[in-house]
KELO-943897 format. One record per residue (C-alpha): x, y, z. Coordinates in steps of 0.02 Angstrom, whole numbers, padded with zeros to 5 digits, always signed. Each point is the difference from the previous one (the first is absolute). Layout:
XYZ/...
END
This chain:
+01070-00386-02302/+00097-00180+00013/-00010-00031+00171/-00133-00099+00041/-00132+00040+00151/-00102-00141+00085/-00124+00060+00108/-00054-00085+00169/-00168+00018+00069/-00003-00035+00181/-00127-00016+00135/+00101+00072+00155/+00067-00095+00139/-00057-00150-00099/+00164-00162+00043/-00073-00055-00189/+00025+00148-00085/+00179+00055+00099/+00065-00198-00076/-00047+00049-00165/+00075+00145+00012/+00159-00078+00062/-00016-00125-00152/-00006+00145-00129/+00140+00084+00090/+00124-00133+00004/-00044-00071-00188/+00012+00159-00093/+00135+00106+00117/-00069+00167-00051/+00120+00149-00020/-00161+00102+00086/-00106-00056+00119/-00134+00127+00018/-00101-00020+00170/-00176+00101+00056/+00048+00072+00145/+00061+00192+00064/+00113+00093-00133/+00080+00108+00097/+00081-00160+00112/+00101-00055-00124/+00145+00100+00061/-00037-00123+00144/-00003-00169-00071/+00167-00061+00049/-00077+00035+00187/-00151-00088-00020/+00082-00138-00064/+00090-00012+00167/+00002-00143+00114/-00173+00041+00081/-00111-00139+00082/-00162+00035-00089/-00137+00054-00006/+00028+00192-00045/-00054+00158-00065/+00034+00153-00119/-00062+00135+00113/-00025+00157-00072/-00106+00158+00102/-00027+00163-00078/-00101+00136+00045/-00144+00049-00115/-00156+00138+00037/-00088-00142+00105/+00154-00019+00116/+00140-00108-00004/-00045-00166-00108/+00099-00159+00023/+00024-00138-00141/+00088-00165+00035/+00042-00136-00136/+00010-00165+00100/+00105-00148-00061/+00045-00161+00073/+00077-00149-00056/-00114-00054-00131/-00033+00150-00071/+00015+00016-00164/+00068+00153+00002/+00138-00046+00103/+00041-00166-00078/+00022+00097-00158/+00140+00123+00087/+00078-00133+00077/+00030-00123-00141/+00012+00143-00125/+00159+00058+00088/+00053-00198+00019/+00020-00003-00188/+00082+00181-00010/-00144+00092-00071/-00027+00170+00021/-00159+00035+00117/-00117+00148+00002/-00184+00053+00072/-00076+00096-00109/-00192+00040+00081/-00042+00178+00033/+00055+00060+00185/-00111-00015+00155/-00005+00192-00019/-00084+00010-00164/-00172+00050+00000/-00047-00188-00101/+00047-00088+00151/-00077+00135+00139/-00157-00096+00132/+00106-00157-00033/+00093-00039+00138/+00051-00199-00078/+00091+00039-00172/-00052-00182-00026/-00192+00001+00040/-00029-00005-00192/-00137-00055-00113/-00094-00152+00110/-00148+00140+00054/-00005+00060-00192/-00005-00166-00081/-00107-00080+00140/-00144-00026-00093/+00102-00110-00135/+00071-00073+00128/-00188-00064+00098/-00030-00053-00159/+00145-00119-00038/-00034-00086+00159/-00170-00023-00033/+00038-00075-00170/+00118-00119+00104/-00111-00037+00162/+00139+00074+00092/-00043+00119+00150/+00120+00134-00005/+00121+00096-00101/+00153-00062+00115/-00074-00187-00025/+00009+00027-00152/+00175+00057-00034/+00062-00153+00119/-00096-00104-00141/+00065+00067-00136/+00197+00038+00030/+00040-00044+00192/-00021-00163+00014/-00002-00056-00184/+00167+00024-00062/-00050+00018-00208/+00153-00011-00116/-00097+00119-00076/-00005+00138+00140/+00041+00158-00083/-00134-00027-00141/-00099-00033+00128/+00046+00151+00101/-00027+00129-00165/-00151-00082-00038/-00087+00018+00156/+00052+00176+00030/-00029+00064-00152/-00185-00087-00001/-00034+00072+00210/+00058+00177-00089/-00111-00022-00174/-00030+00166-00106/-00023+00103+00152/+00093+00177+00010/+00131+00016+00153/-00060+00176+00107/+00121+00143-00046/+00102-00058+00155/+00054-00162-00073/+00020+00071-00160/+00112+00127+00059/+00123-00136+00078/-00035-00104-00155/+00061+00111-00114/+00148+00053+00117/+00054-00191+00024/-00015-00009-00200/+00132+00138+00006/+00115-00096+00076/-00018-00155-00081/+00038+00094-00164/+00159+00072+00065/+00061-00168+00038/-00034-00059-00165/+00082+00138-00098/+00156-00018+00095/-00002-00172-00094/+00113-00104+00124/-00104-00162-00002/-00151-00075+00052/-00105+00105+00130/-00138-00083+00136/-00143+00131+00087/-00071-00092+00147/-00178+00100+00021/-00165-00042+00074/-00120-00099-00097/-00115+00159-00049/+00161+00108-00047/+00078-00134-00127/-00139+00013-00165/-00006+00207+00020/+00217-00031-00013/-00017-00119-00150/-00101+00128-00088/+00099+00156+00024/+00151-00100-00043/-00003+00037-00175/+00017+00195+00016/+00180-00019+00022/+00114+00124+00101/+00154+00066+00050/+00151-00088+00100/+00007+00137+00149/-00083-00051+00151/-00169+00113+00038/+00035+00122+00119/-00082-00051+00165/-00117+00135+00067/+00087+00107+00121/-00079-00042+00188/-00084+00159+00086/+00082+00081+00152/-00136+00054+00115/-00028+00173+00120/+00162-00080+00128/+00112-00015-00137/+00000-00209-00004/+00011-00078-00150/-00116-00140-00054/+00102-00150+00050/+00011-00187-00042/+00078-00128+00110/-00002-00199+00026/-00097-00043+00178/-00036-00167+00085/-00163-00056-00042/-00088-00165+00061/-00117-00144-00048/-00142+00073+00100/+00001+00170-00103/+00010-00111-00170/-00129-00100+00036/-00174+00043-00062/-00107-00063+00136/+00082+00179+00074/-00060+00121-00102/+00160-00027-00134/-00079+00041-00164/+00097-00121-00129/+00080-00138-00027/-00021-00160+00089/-00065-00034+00176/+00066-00132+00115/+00171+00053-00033/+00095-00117+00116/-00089-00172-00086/+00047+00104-00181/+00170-00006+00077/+00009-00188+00018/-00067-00004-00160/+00150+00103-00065/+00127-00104+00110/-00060-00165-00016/-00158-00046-00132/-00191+00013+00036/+00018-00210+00085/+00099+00022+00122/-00081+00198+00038/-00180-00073+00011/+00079-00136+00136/+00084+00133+00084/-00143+00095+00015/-00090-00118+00072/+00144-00009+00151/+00015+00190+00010/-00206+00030+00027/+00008-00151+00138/+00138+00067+00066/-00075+00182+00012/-00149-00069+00056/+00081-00119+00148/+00098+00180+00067/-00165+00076+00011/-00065-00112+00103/-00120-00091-00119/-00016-00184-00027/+00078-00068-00118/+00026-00212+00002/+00076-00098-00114/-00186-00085-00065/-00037+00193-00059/+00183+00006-00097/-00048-00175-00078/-00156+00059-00054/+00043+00158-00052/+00122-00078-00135/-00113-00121-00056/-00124+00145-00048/+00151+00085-00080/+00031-00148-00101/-00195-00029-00033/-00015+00182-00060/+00154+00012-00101/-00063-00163-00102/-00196+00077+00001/+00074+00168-00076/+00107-00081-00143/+00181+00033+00096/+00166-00082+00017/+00039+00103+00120/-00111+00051+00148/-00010+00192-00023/-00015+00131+00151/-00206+00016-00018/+00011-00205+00013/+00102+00009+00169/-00109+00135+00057/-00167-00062-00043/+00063-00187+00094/+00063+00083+00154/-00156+00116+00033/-00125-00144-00033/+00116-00109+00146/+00032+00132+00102/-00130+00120+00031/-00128-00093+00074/-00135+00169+00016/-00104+00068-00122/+00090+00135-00105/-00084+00190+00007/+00112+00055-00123/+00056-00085-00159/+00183-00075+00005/+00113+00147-00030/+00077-00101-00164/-00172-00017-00086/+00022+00215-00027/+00143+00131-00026/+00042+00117+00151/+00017+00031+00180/-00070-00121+00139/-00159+00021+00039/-00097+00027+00193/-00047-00134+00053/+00128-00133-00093/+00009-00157+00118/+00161-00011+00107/+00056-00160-00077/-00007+00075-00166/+00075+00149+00067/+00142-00093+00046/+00006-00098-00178/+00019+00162-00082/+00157+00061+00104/+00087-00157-00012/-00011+00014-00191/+00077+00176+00012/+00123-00008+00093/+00121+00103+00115/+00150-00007-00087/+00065+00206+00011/+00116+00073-00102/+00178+00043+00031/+00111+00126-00102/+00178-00030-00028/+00140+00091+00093/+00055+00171-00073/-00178+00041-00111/-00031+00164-00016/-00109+00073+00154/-00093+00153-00003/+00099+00134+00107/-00145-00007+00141/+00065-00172+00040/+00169+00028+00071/-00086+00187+00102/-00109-00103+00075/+00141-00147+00067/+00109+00141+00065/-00149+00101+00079/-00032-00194+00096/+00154-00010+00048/+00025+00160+00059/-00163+00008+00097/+00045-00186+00065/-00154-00064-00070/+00098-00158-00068/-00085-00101+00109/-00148-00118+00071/-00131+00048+00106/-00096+00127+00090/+00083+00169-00001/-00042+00161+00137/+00029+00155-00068/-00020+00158+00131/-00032+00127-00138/+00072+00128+00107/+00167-00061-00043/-00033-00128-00118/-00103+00094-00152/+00119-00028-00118/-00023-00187+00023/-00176+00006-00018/+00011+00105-00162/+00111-00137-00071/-00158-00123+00048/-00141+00086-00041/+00111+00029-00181/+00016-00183-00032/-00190+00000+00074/-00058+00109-00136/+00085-00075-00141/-00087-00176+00036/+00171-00072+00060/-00040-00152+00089/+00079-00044+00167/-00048+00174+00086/-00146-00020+00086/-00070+00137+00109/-00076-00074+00159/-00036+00148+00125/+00049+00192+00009/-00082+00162-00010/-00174+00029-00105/+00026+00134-00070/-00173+00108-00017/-00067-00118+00119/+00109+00040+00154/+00010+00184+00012/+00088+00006+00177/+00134-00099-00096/+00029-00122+00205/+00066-00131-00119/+00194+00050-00040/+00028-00181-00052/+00004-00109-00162/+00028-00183-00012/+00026-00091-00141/+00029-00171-00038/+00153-00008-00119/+00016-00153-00098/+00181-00007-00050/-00024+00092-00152/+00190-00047-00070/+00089-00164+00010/+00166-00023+00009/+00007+00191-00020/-00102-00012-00169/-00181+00031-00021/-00108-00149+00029/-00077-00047-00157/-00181+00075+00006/+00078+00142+00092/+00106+00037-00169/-00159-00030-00110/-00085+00123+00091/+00174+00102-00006/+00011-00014-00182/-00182+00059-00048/+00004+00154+00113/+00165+00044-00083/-00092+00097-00120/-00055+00127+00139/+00164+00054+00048/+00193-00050+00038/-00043+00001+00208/-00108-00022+00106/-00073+00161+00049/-00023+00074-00188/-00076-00168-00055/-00096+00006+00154/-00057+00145-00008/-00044-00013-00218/-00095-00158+00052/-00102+00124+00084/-00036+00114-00127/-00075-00137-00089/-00120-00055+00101/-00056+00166+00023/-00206-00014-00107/+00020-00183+00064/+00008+00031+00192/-00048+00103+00136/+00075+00139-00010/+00029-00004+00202/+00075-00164-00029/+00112+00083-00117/+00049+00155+00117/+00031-00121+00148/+00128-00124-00105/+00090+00171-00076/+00027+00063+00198/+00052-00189+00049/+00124-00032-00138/+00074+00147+00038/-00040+00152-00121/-00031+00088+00126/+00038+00157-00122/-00171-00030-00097/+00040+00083-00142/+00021-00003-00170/-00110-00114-00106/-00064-00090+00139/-00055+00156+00084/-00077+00057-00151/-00111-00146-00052/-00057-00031+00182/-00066+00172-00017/-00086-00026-00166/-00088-00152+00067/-00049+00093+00151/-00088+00133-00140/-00081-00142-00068/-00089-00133+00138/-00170+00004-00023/-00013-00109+00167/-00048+00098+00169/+00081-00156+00123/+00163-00022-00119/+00026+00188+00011/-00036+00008+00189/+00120-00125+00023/+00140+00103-00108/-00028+00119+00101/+00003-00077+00166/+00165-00093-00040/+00108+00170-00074/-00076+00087+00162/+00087-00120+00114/+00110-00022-00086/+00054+00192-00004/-00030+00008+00189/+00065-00167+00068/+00122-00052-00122/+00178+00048+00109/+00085-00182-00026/-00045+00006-00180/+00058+00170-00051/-00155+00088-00053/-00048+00073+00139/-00045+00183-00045/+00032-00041-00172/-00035+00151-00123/-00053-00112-00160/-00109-00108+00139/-00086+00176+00064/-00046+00042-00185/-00026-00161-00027/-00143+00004+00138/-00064+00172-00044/-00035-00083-00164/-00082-00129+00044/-00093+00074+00133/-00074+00109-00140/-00052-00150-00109/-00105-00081+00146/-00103+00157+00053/-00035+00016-00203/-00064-00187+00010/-00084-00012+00150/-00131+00143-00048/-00034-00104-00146/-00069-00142+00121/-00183-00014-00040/-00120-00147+00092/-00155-00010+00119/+00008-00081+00165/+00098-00175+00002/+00149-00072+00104/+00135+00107+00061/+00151-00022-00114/+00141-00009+00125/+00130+00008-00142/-00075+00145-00073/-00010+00080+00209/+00191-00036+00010/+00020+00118-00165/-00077+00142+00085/+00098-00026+00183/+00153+00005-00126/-00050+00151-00070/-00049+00094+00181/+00179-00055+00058/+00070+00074-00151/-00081+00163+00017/+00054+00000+00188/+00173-00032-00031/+00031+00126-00148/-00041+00140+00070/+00110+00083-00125/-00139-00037-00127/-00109+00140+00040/-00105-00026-00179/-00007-00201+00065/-00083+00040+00134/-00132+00109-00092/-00038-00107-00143/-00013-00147+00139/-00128+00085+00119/-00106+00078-00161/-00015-00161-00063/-00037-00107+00183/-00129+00133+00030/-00082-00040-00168/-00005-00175+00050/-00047+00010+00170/-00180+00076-00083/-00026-00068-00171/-00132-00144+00028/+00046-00069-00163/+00159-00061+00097/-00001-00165+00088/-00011+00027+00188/+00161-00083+00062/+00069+00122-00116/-00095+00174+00071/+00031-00043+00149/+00197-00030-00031/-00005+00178-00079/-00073+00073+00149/+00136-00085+00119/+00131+00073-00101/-00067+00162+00036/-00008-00045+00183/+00172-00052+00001/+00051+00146-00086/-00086+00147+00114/-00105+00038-00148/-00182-00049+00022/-00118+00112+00022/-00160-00124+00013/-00044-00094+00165/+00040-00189-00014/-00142-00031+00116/-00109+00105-00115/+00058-00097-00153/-00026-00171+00075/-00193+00034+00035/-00010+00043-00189/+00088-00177-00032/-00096-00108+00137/-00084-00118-00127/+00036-00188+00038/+00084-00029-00189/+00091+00174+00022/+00076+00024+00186/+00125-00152+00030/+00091+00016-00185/+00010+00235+00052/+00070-00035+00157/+00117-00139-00073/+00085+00144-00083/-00007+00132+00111/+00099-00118+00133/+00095-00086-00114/+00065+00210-00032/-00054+00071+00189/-00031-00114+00115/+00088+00079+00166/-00076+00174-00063/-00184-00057-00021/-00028-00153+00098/-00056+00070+00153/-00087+00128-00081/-00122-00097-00081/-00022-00127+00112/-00149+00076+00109/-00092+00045-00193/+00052-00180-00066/-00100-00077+00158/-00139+00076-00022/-00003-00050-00185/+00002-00176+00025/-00125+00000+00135/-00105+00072-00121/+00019-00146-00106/-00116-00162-00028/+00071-00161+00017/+00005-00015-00214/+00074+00158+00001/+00135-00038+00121/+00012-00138-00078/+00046+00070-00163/+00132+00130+00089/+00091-00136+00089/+00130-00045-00113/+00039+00176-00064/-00013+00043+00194/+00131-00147+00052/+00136+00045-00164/-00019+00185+00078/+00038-00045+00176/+00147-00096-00081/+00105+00154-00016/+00000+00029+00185/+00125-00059+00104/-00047-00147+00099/+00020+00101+00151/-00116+00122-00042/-00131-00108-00047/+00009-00064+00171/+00006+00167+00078/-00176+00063-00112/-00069-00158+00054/+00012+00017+00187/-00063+00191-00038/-00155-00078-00084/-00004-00116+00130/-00019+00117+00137/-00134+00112-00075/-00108-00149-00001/+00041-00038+00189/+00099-00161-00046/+00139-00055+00109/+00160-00094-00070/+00146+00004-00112/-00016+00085-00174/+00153-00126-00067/-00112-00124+00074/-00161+00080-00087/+00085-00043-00176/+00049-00181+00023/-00174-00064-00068/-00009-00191-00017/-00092+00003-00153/-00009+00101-00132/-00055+00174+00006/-00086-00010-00181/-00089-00167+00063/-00043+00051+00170/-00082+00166-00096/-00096-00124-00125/-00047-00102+00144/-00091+00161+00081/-00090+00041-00148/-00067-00158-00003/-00080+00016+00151/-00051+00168-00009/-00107-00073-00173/-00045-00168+00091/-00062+00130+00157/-00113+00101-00123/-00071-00148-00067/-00044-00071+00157/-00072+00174+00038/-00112+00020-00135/-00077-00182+00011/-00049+00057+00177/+00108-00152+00073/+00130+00114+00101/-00008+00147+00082/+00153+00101+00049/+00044+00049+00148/
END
């Protein structure tokens, strides 16, 4: 083995690190340059190498036994990464990634190929800083290498990766890749045609170094063949537009460097003149958002710069000695949180706006753009011709009659779905909500989703990462779906199927709505499936499902599940659980409807009439069984009867919540005489302690009726005047009720110290 290999550590997204990498490059001009990075692109580097505006991504999506998994591999300007590709092919090398791809199970939960080793080797890390008196691990990386330019940079570099990584063992993930990238490295060196260069992270390069020495042979490694999932799509990798706000680590980016638009400027144009400029862009960020900003506070703020820079042993004012100056000019309130630079991660509640502001003028909004003619998943160009065809290649609000216009709104709710931006849903239908289905119209407010006839940047993004779905609209669409399916309702689920348009319901879709249907555990969630396919079945003419055979079994199904759960529903007396009342109306309108379901109906009013008498079952729920047995013709004990058996004051209200919430136009008047006489019979505690039940009973009613019971009341007593009147209290009924049992105590007091005597 003659050709030699030098091996560069690099921290990524690190200006430093891509300029030494550059140096290397261009002083030994490598016959190899051997890059970390997706293996089975490299059929693609002459495209990513294109004349793209930066930042972008590697995007590769899969779909593994958790669902579909998504990887990007970020790069902008000063990544090393990319500086390595770019001036390896300015000095004719041959270029090559040779990491595992996203597909493999080494790189699976990690959806940043570059969020490598800082969470392993954090505690060497903490304790380098402390050694130094410097605060943070990305203060002290601007110490060591961004702002202090050492001739001596890649000893510097090996040294300090090699001591963060020590004598501790990679996991069997990094070794994996490890000993795959090795694999590589050896090929290049048997082939023998000169000097070779592998770019790596820091915590890859010493596990490289040692497995040099077990030699290979020059053919490539194969690159693991990517999966094809139940649709027939392949695993896929494509470049996408990516942006400073995704790269920077103050939003959730798990690697590399935060801040990225100041790292730019230190890229572009040396750490002076980016700590000056950062200075203007906060002020000016500041100054659009309304905050004040004067010229004394820029004066100041450099001074401090300066004054920190000197107190810390720099040349150079570094990022932390910008930040620190600005917050202690600026922010004139005490802090609740610490300053989002003093830690690693994600803003934190409570952050103070100025701060906030600090932090977004440091990253930036520069966005990605891909260069004309890269390769584009084959969703991309279905979805621009199903715009333009649907003419929704435009700005604004948009009225669809879905009587005429469905297969516009299918195209919408598709994009909707998918997380396309720029389709926004603003009024229509509810579907499980709205069972007379009065509303037959959809707006949406359509944001001119393609420019110039091409899709507007984060409409492509999105484009590109649902690609792996699908190669349209409606199959992606509708494969989106199937995913969420364990992670959503599965109502939600059944409504976006019917309003994308499979209105077929079959196949996989069909089948794994039906095995989560045989698995909720929930009574509400399942009442609500059921609600939703049962109008859905009966109401759903403009969407196609109306009558729908695999909607039918679909509801038979479910309508199964429910009365299997509900009999399980154990509990003494408590509040009425309306969700849990709206399961059981669902399933008394499903037994209605199917009367073809002659065992249905059986199993249904065995198991109501179970519940209707088991006083180990809460009472809103005994007395929903026994209204589904009203409803249904089937009850063979007197409400009336059953009502004097549930008169206690913690029992009545939450029994006849669910016997109206089931029965109220068969029972009300029925029980209204009985119910009378209960409550007269109550003290003022006691009706004190019914009232609420009593009030989220009466709820169910119709406002009209109420009225209508309360002039019948009325009259009985001899009162004159309007019932609709009679329920317009100006106070509170709960309050007015304490309020009488007050005096009603205060009375007996009076009473029994002989100083009042009732009339």
């Amino acid at each position: 083995m003659s050709s030699p290999v030098t091996y560069v550590g690099v921290r990524h997204h690190s200006p430093a690190c891509a300029r030494y990498v550059q140096q290397v490059i261009r002083a030994l001009r490598p016959a190899w340059v051997l890059v970390e990075g997706p293996s089975d692109v490299n059929d693609q580097i002459d495209g990513l190498l294109a004349d793209h505006q930066l930042p972008i991504a590697v995007f590769s999506s899969f779909t593994s036994d958790d669902g579909v998994v998504r990887s990007w591999a970020p790069l902008c300007e000063y990544s090393p990464e990319w500086v390595a590709l770019r001036t390896g092919r300015q000095v004719r090398a041959q270029l090559r990634f040779i990491d595992l791809p996203a597909w493999h199970r080494a790189l699976h939960g990690r959806e940043n190929r570059y969020s490598d080793a800082d969470t392993r080797y954090a505690r060497a890390l903490d304790t380098l800083s402390r050694e130094l008196s410097i605060d943070t691990p990305d203060a002290l990386w601007d110490h060591l290498f961004e702002i202090a330019e050492p001739h001596d940079l890649g000893q510097r570099l090996d040294t300090y990766f090699d001591l963060l990584r020590g004598d501790a063992e990679a996991d069997e993930h990094d070794t994996a890749r490890e000993e795959y990238m090795a694999q590589w490295v050896a090929a290049a060196v048997a082939r023998d045609d000169g000097p070779v260069v592998v770019v790596t992270g820091g915590f890859h390069r010493a596990a490289l170094v040692r497995l040099a020495g077990q030699g290979g042979e020059a053919c490539w490694p194969t690159v693991p063949p990517a999966p094809t999932d139940v649709h027939g799509n392949r695993a896929t990798s494509y470049l996408v537009p990516y942006s400073f706000r995704r790269l920077d680590a103050f939003t959730g980016y798990q690697s590399g460097m935060p801040s990225p638009a100041y790292y730019q400027d230190v890229w572009d144009v040396g750490a002076q003149v980016a700590a000056d400029r950062l200075v203007e862009r906060v002020a000016s960020r500041l100054r659009g958002a309304r905050q004040q900003v004067s010229t004394a506070n820029l004066v100041a703020a450099r001074t401090t710069t300066a004054g920190l820079a000197m107190l810390r042993g720099h040349q150079v004012p570094t990022r932390g000695d910008v930040l620190d100056a600005l917050a202690s000019t600026l922010v004139t309130e005490a802090l609740d949180v610490p300053l989002p630079w003093a830690s690693r991660g994600t803003l934190r509640a409570g952050t103070d706006p100025v701060v906030v502001e600090m932090v977004a003028a440091l990253s930036g909004d520069r966005v990605g753009r891909l260069a004309p003619g890269t390769t584009l998943p084959a969703l991309v160009g279905a979805a621009v011709g199903a715009w333009r065809d649907q003419g929704l290649d435009t700005v604004g609000p948009v009225k669809l009659e879905l009587r005429c216009d469905i297969a516009r709104s299918r195209v919408c709710h598709q994009a909707r779905v998918l997380g396309v931006p720029r389709f926004t849903w603003c009024s229509g239908p509810l579907l499980g909500s709205d069972p007379s289905a009065e509303t037959l119209d959809e707006v949406w407010d359509v944001d001119g989703p393609l420019v110039g006839g091409e899709p507007a940047q984060d409409v492509l993004v999105a484009l590109i990462e649902a690609g792996t779905y699908g190669h349209d609209l409606l199959a992606a669409a509708t494969a989106a779906l199937e995913e969420r399916l364990g992670q959503t309702a599965p109502a939600t689920v059944l409504v976006d199927a019917v309003l994308i348009g499979a209105q077929s319901l079959t196949g996989s879709l069909l089948t794994r709505l039906g095995a989560c249907v045989g698995h909720l555990t929930n009574v509400a969630e399942t009442g609500q499936m059921l609600a939703v396919a049962l109008m859905l079945w009966r109401y759903g003419d403009q969407y196609g499902v109306r009558d729908s055979a695999a909607l039918e079994a679909l509801v038979d199904q479910t309508a199964g599940r429910l009365v299997w759960l509900v009999e399980g529903v154990r509990g003494g007396p408590g509040p009425a659980d309306p969700q849990r009342l709206a399961a059981v109306v669902a399933l008394r309108d499903a037994t209605r409807l199917r009367t073809a379901n002659a065992p249905l109906r059986a199993e249904v009013v065995a198991s109501m009439g179970r519940l209707a008498n088991d006083r180990a079952v809460p009472p809103d729920l005994r007395g929903a069984g026994l209204g589904v047995l009203v409803s249904l013709g089937e009850h063979s004990t007197d409400p009336v009867t059953t009502l004097r058996a549930m008169a206690g004051p913690t029992t009545a209200g939450d029994w006849l919540a669910g016997l109206f919430a089931v029965a109220r136009d068969d029972v009300a008047d029925l029980l209204l005489d009985e119910l009378d006489h209960v409550l007269a019979g109550y003290d003022p505690h006691q009706f004190l302690t019914a009232l609420p039940a009593l009030r989220g009973a009466f709820a169910y009613l119709p406002p009209r009726e109420r009225a209508r019971i309360a002039e019948q009341l009325m009259a009985v007593r001899g009162l004159v005047g309007s019932g609709r009147a009679f329920l317009r209290l100006h106070t509170d009924p709960a309050q007015a009720a304490a309020g009488a049992e007050l005096e009603e105590r205060v009375g007996r007091v009076l009473v029994d110290a002989g100083l009042w005597e009732p009339r």
